[in-house]
N, C-alpha and C positions, 0 to 999 in steps of 0.2 A: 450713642457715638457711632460714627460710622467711617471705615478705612477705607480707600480706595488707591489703587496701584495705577498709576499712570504711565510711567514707563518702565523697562528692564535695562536695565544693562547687556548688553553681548561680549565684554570685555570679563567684568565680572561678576557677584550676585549683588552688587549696587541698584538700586531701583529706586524709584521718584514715588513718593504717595501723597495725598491728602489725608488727614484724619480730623474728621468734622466732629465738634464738639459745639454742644448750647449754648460756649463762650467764643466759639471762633475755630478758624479754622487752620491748622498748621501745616506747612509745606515740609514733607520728608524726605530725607533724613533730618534731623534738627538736633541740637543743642539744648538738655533743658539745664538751664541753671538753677542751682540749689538754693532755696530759699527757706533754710531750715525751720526760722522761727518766723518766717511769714516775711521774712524780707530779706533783699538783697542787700547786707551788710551795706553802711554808707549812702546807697541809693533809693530816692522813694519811687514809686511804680512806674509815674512817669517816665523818670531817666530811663528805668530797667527799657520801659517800651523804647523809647532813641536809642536801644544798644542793640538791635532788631533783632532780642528776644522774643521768642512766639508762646511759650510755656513755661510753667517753673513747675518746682517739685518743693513741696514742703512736707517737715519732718512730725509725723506724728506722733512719735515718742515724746519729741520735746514738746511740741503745742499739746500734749495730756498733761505734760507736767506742769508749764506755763502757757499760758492763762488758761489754759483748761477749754476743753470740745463745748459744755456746757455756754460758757461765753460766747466762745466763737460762734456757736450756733445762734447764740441770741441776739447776734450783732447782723445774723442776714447768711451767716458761710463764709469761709474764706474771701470769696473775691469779694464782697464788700470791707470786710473786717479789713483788707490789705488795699481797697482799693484797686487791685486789679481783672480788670475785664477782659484779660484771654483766658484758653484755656489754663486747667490748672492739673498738676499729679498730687496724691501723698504718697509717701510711701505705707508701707505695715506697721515697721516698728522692727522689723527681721534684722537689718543690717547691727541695729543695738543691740542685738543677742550678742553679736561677733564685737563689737566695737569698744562696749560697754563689758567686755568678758574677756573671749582669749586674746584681744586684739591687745587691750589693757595690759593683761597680764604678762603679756611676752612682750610689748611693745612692736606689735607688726602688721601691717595691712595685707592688700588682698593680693597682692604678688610677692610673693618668699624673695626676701634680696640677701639672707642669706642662708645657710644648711646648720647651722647651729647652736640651732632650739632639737629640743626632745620631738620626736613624734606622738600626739596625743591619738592616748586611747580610749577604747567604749567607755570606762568608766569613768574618763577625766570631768572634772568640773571645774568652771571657772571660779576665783574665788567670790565674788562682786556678786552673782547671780546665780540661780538654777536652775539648769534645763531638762523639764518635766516630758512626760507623755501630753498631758492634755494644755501646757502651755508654757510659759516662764517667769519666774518669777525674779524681778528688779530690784536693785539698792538703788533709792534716787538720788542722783550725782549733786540734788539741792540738796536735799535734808535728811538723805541716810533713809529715808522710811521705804518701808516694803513693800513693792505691787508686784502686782500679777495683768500679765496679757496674754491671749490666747488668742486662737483664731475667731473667737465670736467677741471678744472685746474690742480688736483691733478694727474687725468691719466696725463695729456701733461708734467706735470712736470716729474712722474716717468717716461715718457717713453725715454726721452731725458737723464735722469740719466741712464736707462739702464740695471736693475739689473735683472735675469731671472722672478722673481716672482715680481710681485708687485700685490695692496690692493686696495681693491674698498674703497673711502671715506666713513665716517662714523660717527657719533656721539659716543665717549665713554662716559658714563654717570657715573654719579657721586652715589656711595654705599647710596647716600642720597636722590637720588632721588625717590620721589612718585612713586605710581603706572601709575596715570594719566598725570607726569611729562615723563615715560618711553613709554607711548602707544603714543604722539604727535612723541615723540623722535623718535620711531621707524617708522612711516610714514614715515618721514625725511629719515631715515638710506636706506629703502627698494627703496622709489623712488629716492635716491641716487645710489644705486647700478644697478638700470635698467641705469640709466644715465653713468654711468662707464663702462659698459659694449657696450653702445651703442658709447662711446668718443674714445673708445681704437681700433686703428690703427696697432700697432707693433703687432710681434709675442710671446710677452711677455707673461705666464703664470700669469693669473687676478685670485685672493682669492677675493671671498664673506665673506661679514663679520656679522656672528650670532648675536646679540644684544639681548637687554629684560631684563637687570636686574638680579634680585633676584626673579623675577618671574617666578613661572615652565608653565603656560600658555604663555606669553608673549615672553618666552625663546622658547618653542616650536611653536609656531606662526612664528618666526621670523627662525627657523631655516625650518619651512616646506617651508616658501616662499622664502628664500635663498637657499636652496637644491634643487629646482627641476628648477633654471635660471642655466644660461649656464657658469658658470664659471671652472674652470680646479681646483680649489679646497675651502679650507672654512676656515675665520679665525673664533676665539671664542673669544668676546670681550667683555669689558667692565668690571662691576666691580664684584666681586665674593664673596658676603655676610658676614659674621661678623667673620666665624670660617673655617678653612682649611676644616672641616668635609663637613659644607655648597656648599664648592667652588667644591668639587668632584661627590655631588651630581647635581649642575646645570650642569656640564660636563657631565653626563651622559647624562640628558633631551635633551641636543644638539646635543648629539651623535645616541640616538634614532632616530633622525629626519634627516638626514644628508644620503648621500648616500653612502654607505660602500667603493666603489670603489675609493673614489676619495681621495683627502691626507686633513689632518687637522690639522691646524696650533692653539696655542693656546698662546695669546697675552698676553706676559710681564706677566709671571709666570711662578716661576722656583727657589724658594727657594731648597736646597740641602733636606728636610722635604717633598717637593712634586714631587719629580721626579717619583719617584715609584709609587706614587699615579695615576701622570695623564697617566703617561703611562700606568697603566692596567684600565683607562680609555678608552683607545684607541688611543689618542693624538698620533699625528705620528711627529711633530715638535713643539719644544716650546722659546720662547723668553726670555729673562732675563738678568738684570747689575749686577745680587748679586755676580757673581765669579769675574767681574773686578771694583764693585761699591765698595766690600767690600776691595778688597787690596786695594784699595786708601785710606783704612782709618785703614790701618796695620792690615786686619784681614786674616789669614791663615785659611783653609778649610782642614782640616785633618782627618785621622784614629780616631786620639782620639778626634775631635770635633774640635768646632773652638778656634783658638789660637789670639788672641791678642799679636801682638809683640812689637805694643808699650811699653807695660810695661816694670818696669826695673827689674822684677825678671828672665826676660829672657839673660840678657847681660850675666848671670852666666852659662846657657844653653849650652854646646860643642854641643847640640846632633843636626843629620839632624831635620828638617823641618818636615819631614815624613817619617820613615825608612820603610813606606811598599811603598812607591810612590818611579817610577824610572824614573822621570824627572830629566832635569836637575841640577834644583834648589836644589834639594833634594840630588843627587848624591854629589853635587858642596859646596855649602854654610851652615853652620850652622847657629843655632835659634841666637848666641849671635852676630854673624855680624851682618844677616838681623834686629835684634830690635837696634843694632849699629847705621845701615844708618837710621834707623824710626829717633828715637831720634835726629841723626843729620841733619835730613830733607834732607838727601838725595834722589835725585830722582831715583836711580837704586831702592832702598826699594821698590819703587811701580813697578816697571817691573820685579822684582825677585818676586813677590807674584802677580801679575798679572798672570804670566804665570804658575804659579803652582798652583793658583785654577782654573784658564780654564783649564789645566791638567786636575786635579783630578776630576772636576765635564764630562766633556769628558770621562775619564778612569771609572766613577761609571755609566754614561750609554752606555758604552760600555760593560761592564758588563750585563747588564740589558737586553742588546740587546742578550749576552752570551745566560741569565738565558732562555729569552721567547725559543728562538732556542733548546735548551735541555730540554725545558717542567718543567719547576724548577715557573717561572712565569704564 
C-alpha cells in the first residue's frame, strides 16, 4: 500500500490523498462503509459500487464466528468470497471487547450522552467476557461457546480473510472508564500492537491503533508510542467524550502526535454532523453504520434533513426523496411508495433508502473533497 498527500489545506488540517491498494485506488478523505458480515445489508457489491463507495470495512469478529476465515480463505479472500474488487479494511475484533462487554452491559456507546452510569475501575469486568494481559476471552453471541483473541490470533485471522488493510488488536474502552482503568488498558493495547506487528506474515497493509480515552495526556502517550512503530498507518480509537465539541478536540491531540505522512483512519464515527468536522481535523478515512443502520429503520438522509418515512403523513407525499440528489432512488421512486413498502414491511424499503444515504453521504464528501481542492476548506 502506498499513501500519497496531494494537497493541504490552508484553512484547516484537511488535506487530499490517494491510498493506493492491489485493489484500487481511493481518493481521500473517504467514507468507508461498514460491511460487517461481508455485505452491505440489502445491497449486493454491484449497487454498493453505484453508491460511489470506494472501500468497505468488514467485521472480523463476526466473519471468525460465521462462516469462519478457514472458508473465506478457501473461497480466494474476501474480495472474491463478496465479490468486491476495490480496496478492502477489516477491522481486529478490539471494538467487540467494548461492544460485546461494557457497552452491553451499560447500554452505551462511544460518546457518554449521559453522566449516570458508575465510573469503571481497574478491576471492573464485563460480565459477557474477560479481559486478559495476553488477550480476551469471548461468549459467542450464536451459541454461548468460549473463545479467545489476542493480538497474534486476530492478525492470522485477518490475514487469511484478506482484506488490503487490516488492524492491530486492541482494547476499546468504554466513555466510563477511569483514568487508572485507561493507563492498565493502554499497556495492554501498546504491548498488543508490538505483538501484531511482530505475527503478521502477508503483505497486508497493518493500522496501529491510538487509544487513551478522554485523556489529553494518555491520548498523546499512546499516539507518540504508536506513531513512531512501524506500521503503514493509524486507527483513532476508542471512545470520544460527552459532546461532538469534545470528540474533535481529542482528534486533534492524536493528530499532533502522529506522523503526517502516513494515512489515518478514525473508528466508527461519522454521523452526517461530523464529517466536516473530522475532516478539517485531518482524518483522511472514517468508519460508520449511520447511512445504512439508519435506512433500516426508514430514515432518509436529505437536503432538507432527515426524513422518517415511516410515517403516514408521507403516503400523501408525490414528491422525489431528494430533488437535489441524482441517484437513482431519487430520480426513480417517490416519498409515498417508499413510506408505502416501510408500512408494509417490505424489504425493497430498506435497499431503496440504503442506497440513497450511502449516496448522499458519499456525494457530501465528495464535495468536501471538491471544497479542500479549490481552497473553500
Amino acid at each position: 500500500m502506498e499513501f500519497k498527500i496531494i494537497k493541504k489545506s490552508k484553512k484547516s488540517r484537511a488535506r487530499l490523498g490517494l491510498l493506493q491498494t492491489s485493489n484500487g485506488v481511493v481518493e481521500t478523505p473517504s467514507l468507508v462503509p461498514v460491511a460487517t458480515q461481508a455485505v452491505i445489508k440489502t445491497l449486493d457489491s454491484k449497487e454498493v459500487r453505484e453508491t460511489k463507495s470506494q472501500i468497505l470495512i468488514c467485521n472480523t469478529f463476526h466473519l471468525h464466528l460465521k462462516p469462519g476465515e478457514e472458508l473465506v480463505k478457501s473461497a480466494g479472500g474476501l474480495h472474491k468470497f463478496m465479490y468486491w474488487q476495490k480496496p478492502l479494511m477489516t477491522d481486529s475484533g478490539g471494538f467487540q471487547v467494548f461492544s460485546l462487554g461494557f457497552g452491553r452491559d451499560q447500554n452505551i456507546g462511544k460518546i457518554l450522552k449521559s453522566h449516570n452510569n458508575q465510573e469503571l475501575k481497574q478491576a471492573n469486568q464485563p460480565k459477557s467476557l474477560k479481559i486478559t494481559y495476553d488477550g480476551v476471552y469471548f461468549q459467542s453471541p450464536i451459541d454461548g461457546q468460549k473463545l479467545f483473541i489476542g493480538p497474534k490470533e486476530s492478525i492470522k485471522i485477518q490475514e487469511k480473510l484478506g482484506a488490503d488493510v487490516i488492524f492491530a488488536f486492541d482494547e476499546c474502552t468504554s466513555p466510563l472508564a477511569g483514568k487508572e482503568y485507561i493507563e492498565k488498558s493502554l499497556e495492554k493495547t501498546h504491548r498488543w500492537a508490538g505483538i501484531c506487528l511482530h505475527a503478521k506474515k502477508s503483505g497486508q497493509a497493518l493500522y496501529g491503533i491510538v487509544q487513551g480515552g478522554r485523556y489529553k495526556d494518555l491520548r498523546k502517550i499512546s499516539a507518540k508510542f504508536i506513531g513512531v512503530m512501524d506500521f503503514e498507518g493509524f486507527g483513532i480509537g476508542g471512545e470520544f467524550g460527552n459532546d461532538k465539541k469534545e470528540m474533535t478536540k481529542m482528534i486533534s491531540w492524536v493528530i499532533d502526535e502522529l506522523p503526517e505522512e502516513k494515512p489515518r483512519h478514525l473508528l466508527g464515527i461519522g454521523y452526517l454532523e461530523d464529517i466536516d468536522k473530522i475532516i478539517k481535523e485531518g482524518v483522511d478515512t472514517f468508519d460508520c453504520t449511520v447511512p445504512t443502520h439508519y435506512a433500516r429503520r426508514g430514515i432518509a438522509f436529505t437536503s432538507e434533513g432527515k426524513l422518517d418515512l415511516g410515517k403516514a403523513i408521507f403516503l400523501k407525499n408525490k414528491t422525489a426523496l431528494d430533488k437535489k440528489c441524482d441517484c437513482y432512488v431519487c430520480q426513480s421512486y417517490k416519498k409515498n411508495y417508499i413510506s408505502h413498502l416501510l408500512r408494509a414491511k417490505e424489504l425493497t424499503a430498506f435497499k431503496l433508502l440504503t442506497f440513497h444515504n450511502l449516496y448522499f453521504f458519499n456525494s457530501l464528501v465528495e464535495k468536501i473533497r471538491q471544497d479542500v481542492k479549490n481552497g473553500r476548506i
